[in-house]
N, C-alpha and C positions, 0 to 999 in steps of 0.2 A: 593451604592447598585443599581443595573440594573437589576430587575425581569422583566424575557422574559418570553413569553407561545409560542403554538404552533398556528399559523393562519391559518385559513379556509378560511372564509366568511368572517370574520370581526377582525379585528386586536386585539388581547387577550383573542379569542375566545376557545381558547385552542383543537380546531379542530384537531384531527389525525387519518389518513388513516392506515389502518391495514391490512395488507393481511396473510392467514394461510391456514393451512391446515387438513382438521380433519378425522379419522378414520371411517368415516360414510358413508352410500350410499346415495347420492343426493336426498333432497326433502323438504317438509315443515318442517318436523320433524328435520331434518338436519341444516337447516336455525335458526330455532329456539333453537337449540342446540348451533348455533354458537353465536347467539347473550349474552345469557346467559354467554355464556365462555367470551365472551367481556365484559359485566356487572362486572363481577367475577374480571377479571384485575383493576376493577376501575374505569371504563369510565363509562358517563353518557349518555345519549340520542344515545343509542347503535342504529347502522342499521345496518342491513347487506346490500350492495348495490347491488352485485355482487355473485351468487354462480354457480360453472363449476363442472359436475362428471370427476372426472381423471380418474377412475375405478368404476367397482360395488362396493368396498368398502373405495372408498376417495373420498373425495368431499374438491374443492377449495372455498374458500371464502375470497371477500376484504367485507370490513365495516368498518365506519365513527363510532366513539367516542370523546366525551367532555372529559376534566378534570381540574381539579383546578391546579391542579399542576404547579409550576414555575421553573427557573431557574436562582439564581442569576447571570447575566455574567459577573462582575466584578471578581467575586471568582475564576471562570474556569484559569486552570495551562493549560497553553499548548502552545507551540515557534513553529515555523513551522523551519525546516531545512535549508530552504534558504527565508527572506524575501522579498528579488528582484533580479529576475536572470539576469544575463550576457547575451548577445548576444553572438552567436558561435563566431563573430570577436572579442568582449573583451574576450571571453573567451582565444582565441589564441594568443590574445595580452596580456595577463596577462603573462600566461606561457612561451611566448616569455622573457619577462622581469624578471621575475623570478625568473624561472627554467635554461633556457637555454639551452633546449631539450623538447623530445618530452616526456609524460608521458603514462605510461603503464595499461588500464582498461581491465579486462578481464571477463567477465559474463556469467552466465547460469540459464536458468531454475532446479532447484535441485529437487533431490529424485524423486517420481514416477510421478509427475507433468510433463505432454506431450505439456504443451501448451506453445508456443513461442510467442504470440501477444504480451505480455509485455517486454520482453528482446531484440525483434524485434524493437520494436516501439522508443527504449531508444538509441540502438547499431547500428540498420544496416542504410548505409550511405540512404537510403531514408527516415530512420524517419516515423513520423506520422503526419498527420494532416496541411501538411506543416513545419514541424519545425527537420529539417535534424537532422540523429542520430549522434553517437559517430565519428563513419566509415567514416564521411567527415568532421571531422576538424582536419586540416593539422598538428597542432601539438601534435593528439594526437592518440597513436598505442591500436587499439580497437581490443580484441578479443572477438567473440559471440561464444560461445559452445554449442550454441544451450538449447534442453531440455531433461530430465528425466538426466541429469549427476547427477553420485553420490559426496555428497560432499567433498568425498576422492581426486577426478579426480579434481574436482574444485582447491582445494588448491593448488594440486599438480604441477598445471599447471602453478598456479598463481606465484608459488615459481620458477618454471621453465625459467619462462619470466621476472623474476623479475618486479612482477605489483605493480605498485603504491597503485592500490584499487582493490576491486572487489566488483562488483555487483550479488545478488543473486535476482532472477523472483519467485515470490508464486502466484500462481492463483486459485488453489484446494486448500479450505479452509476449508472442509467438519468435523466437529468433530476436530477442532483444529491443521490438521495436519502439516498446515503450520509453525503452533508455534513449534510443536515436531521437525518437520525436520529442523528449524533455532537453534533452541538451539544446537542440535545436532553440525549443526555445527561452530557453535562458541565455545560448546566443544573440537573440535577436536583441533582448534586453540590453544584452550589454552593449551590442552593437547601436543600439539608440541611447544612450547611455540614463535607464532604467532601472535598470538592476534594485538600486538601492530605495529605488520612490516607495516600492511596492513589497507589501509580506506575502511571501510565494510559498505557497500550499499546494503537496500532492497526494496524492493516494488510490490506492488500488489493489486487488490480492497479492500482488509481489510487489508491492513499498513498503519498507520501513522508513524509520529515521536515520538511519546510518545511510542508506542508499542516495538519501532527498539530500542528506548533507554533502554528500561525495559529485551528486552532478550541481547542484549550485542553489539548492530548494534552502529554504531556513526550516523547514517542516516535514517529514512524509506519514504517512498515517494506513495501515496495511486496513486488513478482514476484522469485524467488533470494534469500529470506529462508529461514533456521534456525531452528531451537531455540536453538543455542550462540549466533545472533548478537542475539535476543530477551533470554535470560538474562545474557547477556556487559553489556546496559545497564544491566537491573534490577538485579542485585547491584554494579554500578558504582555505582548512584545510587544504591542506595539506604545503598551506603557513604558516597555525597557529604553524606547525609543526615547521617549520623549523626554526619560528622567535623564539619560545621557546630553539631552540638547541644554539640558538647564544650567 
């Protein structure tokens, strides 16, 4: 057993920063409201550190809280989707060896989601952060669609070009919507009966791997994701794929 707490100041201290938001107009009364709702959660030696009016009737607030509370982290279930990634040149020397061609990833931002920084940063040959996207390794045929595509368009396309995988972007997370609009379409998959053609990749600030495996993804991939740590799975799997047909 490995009981973790949360560190502040001092290591087991079980320190946690809080930030929220409450229906009130900024003041002392307000402060003291928040602290209590802190209290109420369970925390001990509540402060509020921080409180900002948004409007005449909200007011922001962070605040510092204790707790007993632990975490065994032996127990915690969780594999991350790729443990060590390829380089863009192993990655192209994998596929060279064998596939023997180039492979086909085509992605987009889905449903009413307008934001491309993520499908951008994964796909288009400048990459982010230094670490070049899909779009500049040579053996591999990257299509970006950009964002707000419906999931219909997506599939359709993917079946069009006959893609190896497909990559979906979630950024708008607001009241779950990212979950509604992935299930969705992993339904439709199924319901054309796709599912299996294709390596389905998601990612966005609140994806992991456990969440992409729970709605029907083989992959999710959160915040401090690559190109090489994206392609480092697919051409994994989709080796795993083919040593299984053998």
């Amino acid at each position: 057993m490995k009981p973790i707490k949360a560190y502040g100041d001092t290591l087991g201290d079980g320190a946690i920063q809080l930030s929220f938001t409450l229906p009130v107009s900024f003041g002392g009364k307000a402060k003291e409201a928040a602290k209590i709702y802190v209290q109420k959660m369970g925390f001990k030696s509540a402060d509020i550190v921080h409180a900002e009016p948004l409007s005449e009737e909200f007011t922001f607030f962070v605040a510092y809280g204790k707790t007993d509370n632990y975490v065994d982290y032996d127990s915690v279930e969780y594999s991350e989707a790729v443990d060590k990634a390829m380089s863009m040149d192993e990655v192209n020397a994998f596929i060279k060896q064998n596939f023997k061609r180039k492979i086909v990833i085509v992605g987009a931002c889905t449903g009413f989601d307008a934001h491309t920084v993520g499908i951008d940063a994964i796909m288009n040959m400048k990459g982010y952060n230094h670490h070049f996207g899909l779009e500049r390794y040579p053996m591999i045929e990257a299509l970006n669609m950009g964002s707000q595509v419906p999931n219909e368009k997506l599939i359709e396309q993917a079946v069009k070009i006959n893609a190896d995988a497909i990559l979906v972007s979630q950024i708008v997370t607001q009241k779950d919507t990212h979950i509604k609009n992935l299930t969705n379409f992993i339904e439709l998959l199924e319901a054309e009966k796709l599912r299996k053609r294709f390596i389905l990749v998601v990612g966005g600030p609140r994806i992991n791997n456990k969440l992409a495996a729970e709605i029907g993804f083989d992959a999710g991939f959160g915040s401090g994701t690559y190109a090489e740590d994206v392609a480092t799975f697919i051409v994994k799997k989709m080796y795993e794929r083919l040593s299984e047909k053998k």
